[in-house]
MDAnalysis code that builds the backbone (N, CA, C; Angstrom):
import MDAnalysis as mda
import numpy as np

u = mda.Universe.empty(405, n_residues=135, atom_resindex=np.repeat(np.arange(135), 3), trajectory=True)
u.add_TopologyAttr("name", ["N", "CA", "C"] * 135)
u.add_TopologyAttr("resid", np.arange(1, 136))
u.add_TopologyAttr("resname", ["UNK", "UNK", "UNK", "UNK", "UNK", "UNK", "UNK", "UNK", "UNK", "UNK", "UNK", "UNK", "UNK", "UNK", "UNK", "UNK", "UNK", "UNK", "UNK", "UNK", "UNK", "UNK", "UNK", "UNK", "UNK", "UNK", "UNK", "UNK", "UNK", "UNK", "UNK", "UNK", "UNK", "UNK", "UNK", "UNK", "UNK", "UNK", "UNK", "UNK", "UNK", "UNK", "UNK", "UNK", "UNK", "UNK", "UNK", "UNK", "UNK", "UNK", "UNK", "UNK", "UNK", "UNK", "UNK", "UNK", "UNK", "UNK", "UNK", "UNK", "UNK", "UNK", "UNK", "UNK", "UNK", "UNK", "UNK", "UNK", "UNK", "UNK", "UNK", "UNK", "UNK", "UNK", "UNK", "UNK", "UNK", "UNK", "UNK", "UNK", "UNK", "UNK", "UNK", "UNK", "UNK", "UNK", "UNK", "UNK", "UNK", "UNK", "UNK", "UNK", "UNK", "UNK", "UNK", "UNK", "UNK", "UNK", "UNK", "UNK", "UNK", "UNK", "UNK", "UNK", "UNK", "UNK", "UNK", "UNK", "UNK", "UNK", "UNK", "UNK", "UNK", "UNK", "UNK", "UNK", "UNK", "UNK", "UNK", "UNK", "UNK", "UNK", "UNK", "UNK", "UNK", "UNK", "UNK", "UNK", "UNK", "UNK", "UNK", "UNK", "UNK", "UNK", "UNK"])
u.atoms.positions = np.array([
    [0.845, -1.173, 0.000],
    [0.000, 0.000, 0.000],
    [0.894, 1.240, 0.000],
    [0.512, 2.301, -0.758],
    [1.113, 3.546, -1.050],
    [0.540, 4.651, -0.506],
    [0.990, 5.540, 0.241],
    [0.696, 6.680, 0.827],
    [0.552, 7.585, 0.211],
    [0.061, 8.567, 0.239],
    [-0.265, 9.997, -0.536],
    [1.497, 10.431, -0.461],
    [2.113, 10.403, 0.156],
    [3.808, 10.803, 0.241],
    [4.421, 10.052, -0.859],
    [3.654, 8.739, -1.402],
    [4.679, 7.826, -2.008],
    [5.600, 6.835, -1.079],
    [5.142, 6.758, 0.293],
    [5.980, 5.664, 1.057],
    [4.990, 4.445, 0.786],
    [5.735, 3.726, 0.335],
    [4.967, 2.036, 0.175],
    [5.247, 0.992, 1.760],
    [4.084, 0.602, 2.184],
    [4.078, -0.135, 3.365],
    [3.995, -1.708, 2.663],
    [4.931, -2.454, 2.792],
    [5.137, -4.044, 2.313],
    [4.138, -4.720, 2.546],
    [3.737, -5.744, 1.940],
    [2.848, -6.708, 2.390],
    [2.889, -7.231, 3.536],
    [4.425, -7.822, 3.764],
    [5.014, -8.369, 4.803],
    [4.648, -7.353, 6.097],
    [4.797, -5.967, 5.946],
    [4.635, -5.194, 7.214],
    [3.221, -5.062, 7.527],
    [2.333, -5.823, 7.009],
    [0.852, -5.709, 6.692],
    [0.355, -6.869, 7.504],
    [0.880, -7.817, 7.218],
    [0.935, -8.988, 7.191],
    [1.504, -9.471, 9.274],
    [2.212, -8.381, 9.490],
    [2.908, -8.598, 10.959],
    [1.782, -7.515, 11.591],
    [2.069, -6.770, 11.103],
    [0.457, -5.416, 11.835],
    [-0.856, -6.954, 11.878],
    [-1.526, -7.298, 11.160],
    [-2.676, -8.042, 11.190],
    [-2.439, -9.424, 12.322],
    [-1.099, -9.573, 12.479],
    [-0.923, -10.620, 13.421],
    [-0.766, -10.190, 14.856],
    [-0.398, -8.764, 14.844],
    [-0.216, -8.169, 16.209],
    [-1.841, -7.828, 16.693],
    [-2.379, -7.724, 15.513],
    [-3.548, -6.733, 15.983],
    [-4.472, -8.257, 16.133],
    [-4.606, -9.533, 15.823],
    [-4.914, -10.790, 15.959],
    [-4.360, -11.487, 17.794],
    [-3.495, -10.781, 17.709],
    [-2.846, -11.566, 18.849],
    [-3.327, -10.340, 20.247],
    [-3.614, -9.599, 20.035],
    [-4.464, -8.459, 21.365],
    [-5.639, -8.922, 21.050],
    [-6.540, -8.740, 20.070],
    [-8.050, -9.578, 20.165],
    [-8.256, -10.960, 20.887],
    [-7.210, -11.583, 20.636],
    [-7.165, -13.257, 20.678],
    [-6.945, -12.997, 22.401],
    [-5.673, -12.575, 22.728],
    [-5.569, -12.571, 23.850],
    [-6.202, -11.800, 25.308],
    [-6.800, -10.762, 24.924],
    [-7.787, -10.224, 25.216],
    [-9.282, -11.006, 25.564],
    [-9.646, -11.735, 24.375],
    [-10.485, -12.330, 24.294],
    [-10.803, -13.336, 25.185],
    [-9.497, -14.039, 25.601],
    [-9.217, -15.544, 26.487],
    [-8.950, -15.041, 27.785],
    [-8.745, -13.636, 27.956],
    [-8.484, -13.179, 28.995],
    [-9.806, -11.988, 30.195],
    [-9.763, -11.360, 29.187],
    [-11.143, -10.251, 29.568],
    [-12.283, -10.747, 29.198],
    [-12.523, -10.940, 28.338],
    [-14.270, -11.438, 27.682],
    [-14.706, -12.610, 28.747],
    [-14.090, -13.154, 29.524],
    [-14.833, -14.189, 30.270],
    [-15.671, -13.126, 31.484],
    [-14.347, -12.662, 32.119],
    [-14.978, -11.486, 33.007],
    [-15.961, -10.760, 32.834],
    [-15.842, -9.999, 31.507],
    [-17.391, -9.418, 30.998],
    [-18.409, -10.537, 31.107],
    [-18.361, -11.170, 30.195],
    [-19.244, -12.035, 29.595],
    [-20.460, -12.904, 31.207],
    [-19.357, -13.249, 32.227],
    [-19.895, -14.232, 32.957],
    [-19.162, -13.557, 34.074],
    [-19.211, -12.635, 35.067],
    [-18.348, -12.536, 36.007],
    [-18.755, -12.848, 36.873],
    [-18.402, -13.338, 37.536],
    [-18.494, -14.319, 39.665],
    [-19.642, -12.974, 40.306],
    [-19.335, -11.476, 40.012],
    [-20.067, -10.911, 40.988],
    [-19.840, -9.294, 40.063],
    [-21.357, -9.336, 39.729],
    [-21.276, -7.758, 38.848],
    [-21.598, -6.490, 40.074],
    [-20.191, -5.433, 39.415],
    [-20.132, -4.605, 40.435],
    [-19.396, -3.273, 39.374],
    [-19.759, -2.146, 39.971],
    [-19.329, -1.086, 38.977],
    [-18.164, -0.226, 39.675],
    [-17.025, -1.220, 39.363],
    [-15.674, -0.464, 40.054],
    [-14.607, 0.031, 39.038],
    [-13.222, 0.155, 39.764],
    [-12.355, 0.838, 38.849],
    [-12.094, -0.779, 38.054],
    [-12.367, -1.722, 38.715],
    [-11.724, -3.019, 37.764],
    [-12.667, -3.426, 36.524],
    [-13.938, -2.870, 36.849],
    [-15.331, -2.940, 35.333],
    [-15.023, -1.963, 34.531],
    [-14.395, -0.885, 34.655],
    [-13.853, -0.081, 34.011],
    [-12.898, -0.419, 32.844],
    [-12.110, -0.894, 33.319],
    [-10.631, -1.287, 33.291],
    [-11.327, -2.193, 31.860],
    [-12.303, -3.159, 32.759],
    [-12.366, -4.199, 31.527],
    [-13.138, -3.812, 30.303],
    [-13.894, -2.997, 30.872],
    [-15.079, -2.779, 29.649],
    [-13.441, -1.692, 28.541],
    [-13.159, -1.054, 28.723],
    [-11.804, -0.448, 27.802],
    [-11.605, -1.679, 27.091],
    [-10.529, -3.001, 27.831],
    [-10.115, -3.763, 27.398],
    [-11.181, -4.322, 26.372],
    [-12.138, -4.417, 26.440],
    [-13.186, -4.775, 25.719],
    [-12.876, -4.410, 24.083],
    [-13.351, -3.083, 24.703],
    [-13.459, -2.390, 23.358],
    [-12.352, -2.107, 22.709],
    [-11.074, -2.284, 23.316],
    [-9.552, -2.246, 22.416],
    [-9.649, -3.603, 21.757],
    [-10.256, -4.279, 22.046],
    [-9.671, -5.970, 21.906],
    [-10.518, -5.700, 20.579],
    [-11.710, -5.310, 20.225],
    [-12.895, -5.025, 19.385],
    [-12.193, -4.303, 18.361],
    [-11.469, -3.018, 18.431],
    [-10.989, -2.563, 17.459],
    [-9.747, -3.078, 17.094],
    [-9.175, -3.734, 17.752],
    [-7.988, -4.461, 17.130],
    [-8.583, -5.736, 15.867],
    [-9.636, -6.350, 16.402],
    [-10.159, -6.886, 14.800],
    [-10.526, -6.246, 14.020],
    [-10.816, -4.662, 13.974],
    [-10.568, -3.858, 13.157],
    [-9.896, -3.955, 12.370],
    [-8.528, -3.769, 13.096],
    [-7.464, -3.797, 12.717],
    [-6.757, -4.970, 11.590],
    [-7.346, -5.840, 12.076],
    [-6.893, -6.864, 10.958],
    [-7.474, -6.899, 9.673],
    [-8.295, -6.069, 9.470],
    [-9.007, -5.955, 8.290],
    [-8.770, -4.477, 7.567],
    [-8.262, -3.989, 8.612],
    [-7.718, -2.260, 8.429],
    [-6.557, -1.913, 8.983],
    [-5.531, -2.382, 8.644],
    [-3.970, -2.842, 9.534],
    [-3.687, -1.050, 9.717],
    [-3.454, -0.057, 8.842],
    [-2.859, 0.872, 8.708],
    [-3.484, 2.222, 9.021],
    [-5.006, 1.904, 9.029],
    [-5.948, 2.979, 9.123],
    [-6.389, 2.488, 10.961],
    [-5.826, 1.539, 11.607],
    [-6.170, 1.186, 13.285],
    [-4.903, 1.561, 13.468],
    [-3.416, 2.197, 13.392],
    [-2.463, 2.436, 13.550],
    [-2.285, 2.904, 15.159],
    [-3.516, 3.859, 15.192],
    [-3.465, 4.420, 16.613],
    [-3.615, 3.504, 17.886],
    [-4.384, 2.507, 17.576],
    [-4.451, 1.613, 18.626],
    [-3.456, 1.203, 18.937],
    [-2.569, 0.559, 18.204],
    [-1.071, 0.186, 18.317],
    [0.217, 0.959, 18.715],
    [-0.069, 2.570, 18.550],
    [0.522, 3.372, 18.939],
    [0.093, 3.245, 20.614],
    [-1.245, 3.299, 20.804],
    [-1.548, 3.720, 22.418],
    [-1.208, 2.271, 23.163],
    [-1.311, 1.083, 22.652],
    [-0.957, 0.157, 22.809],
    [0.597, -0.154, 23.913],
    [1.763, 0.573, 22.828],
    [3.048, 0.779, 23.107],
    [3.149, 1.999, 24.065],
    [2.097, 3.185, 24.160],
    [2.354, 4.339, 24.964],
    [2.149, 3.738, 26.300],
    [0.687, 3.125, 26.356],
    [-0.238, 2.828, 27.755],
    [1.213, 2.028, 28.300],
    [1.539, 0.790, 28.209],
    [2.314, -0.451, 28.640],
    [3.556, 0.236, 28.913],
    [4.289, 1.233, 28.016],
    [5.407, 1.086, 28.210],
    [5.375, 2.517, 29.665],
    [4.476, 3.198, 29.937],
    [4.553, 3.957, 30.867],
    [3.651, 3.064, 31.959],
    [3.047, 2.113, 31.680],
    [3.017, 1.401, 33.069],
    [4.475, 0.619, 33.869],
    [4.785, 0.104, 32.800],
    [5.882, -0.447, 33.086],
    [7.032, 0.193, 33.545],
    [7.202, 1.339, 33.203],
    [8.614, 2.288, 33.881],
    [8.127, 2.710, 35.152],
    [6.757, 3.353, 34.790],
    [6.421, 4.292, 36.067],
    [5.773, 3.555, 37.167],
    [5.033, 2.249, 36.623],
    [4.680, 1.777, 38.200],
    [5.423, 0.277, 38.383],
    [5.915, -0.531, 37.003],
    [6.075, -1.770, 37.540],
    [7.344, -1.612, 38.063],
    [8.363, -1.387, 37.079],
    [10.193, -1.111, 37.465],
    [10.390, -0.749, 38.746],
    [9.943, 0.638, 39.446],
    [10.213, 0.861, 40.841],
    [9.870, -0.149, 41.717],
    [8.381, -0.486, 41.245],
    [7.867, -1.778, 42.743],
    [8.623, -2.951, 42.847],
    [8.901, -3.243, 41.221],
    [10.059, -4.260, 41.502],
    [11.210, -4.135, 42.235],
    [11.780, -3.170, 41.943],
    [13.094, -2.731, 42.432],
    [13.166, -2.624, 43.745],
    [12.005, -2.171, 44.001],
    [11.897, -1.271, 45.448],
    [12.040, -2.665, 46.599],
    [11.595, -4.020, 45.875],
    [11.089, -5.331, 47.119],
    [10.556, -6.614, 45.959],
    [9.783, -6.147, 44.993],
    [8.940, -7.410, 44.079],
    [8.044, -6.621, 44.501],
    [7.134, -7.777, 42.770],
    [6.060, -7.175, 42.363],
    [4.790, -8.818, 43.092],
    [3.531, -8.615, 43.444],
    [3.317, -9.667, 43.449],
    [2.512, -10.338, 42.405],
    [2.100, -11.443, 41.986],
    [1.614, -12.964, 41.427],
    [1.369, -12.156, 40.130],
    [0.547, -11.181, 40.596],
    [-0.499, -10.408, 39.369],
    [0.708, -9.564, 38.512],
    [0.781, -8.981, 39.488],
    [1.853, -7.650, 38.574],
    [2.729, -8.187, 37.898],
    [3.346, -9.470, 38.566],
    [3.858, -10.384, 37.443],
    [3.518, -10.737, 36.325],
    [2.355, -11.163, 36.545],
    [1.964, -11.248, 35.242],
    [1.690, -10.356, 34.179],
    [1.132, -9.481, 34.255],
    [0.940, -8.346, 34.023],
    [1.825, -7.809, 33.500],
    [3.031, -7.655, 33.953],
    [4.547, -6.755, 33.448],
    [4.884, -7.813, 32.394],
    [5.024, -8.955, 32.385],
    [5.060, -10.061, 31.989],
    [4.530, -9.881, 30.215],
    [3.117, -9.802, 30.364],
    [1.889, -9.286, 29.052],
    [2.634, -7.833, 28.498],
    [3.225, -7.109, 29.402],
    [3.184, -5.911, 29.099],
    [4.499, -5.314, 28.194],
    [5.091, -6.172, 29.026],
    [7.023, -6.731, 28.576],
    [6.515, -7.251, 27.051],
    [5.831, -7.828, 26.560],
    [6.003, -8.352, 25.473],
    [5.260, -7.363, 24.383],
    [3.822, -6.945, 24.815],
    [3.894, -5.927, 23.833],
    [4.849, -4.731, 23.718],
    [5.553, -4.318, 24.277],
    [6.587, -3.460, 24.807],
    [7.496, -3.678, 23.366],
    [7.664, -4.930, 23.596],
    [8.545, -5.494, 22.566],
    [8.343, -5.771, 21.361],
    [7.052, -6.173, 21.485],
    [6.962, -6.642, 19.899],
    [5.711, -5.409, 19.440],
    [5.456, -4.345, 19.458],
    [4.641, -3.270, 18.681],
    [5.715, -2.530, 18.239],
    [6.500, -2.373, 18.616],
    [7.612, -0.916, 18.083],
    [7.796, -2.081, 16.419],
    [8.120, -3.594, 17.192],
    [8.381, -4.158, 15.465],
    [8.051, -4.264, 14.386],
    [6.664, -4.246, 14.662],
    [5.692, -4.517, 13.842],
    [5.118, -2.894, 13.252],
    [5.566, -2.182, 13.549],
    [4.922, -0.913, 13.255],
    [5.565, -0.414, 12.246],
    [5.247, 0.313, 11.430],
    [5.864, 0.438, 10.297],
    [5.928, 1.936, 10.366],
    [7.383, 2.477, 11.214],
    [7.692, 3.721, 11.695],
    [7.846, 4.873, 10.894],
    [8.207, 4.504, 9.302],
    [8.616, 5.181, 8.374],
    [6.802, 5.560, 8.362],
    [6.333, 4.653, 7.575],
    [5.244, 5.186, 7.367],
    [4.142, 6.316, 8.363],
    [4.302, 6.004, 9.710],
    [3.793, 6.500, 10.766],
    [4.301, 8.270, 10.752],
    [5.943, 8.121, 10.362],
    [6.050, 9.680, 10.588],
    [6.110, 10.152, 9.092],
    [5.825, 9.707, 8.690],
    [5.422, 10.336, 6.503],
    [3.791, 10.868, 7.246],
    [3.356, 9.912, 7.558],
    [1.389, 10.661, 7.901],
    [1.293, 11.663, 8.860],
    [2.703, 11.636, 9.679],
    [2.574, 13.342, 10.763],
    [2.624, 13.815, 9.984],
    [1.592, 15.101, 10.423],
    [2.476, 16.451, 9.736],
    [3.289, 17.375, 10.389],
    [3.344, 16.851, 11.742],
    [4.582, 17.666, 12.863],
    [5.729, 17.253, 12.530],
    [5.633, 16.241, 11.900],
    [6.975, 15.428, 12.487],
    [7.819, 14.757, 10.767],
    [8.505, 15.253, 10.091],
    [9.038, 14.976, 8.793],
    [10.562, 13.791, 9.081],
    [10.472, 13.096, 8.427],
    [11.507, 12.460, 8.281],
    [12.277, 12.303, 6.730],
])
């Protein structure tokens, strides 16, 4: 696909976007949707919150697989949300003593998108569509 700039985004980079954005639905799905769907005890806290979001990210990420380049932002907030949880609240608590069972896990989920969205993102193209930002 070709940009109004003339930057061409590969199949292949199309192709890793639709698997990232497959693998937050998927995992999302096996993870949050039970909670929605069937939860032990409905209650309207900061954790129904939390999920109903997760919900609806998990929702537009199958967007995404059908619209890899035009859901870009999700994947951007994706890498913003995680990677400032992870500096600002997981790193210190670790450091400070450990994190416990959850946060483990959690940093764990978070550690990996951390890692694998910057890859899959197709950066050239991302700053050709700023218009703040020229490369």
């Amino acid at each position: 696909m070709v940009d109004d700039r003339g930057y061409a985004v590969a199949k292949w980079q199309l192709h890793l976007l639709r698997a990232m954005y497959l693998l937050i639905a998927v995992g999302l799905g096996l993870t949050i949707w039970p909670l929605v769907i069937s939860p032990e005890v409905r209650v309207a806290d900061p954790h129904s919150v939390i999920q109903s979001i997760l919900v609806a990210f998990s929702l537009l990420s199958l967007v995404g697989v059908r619209y890899p380049l035009q859901m870009l932002p999700i994947l951007l907030f994706e890498l913003i949300w995680k990677t400032l949880w992870v500096l600002v609240f997981a790193l210190p608590v670790w450091l400070g003593g450990g994190l416990d069972e959850y946060a483990t896990g959690v940093l764990f989920a978070c550690g990996m998108g951390v890692v694998l969205t910057p890859l899959v993102i197709p950066w050239r193209y991302v700053f050709s569509r700023n218009r703040l930002i020229r490369i």
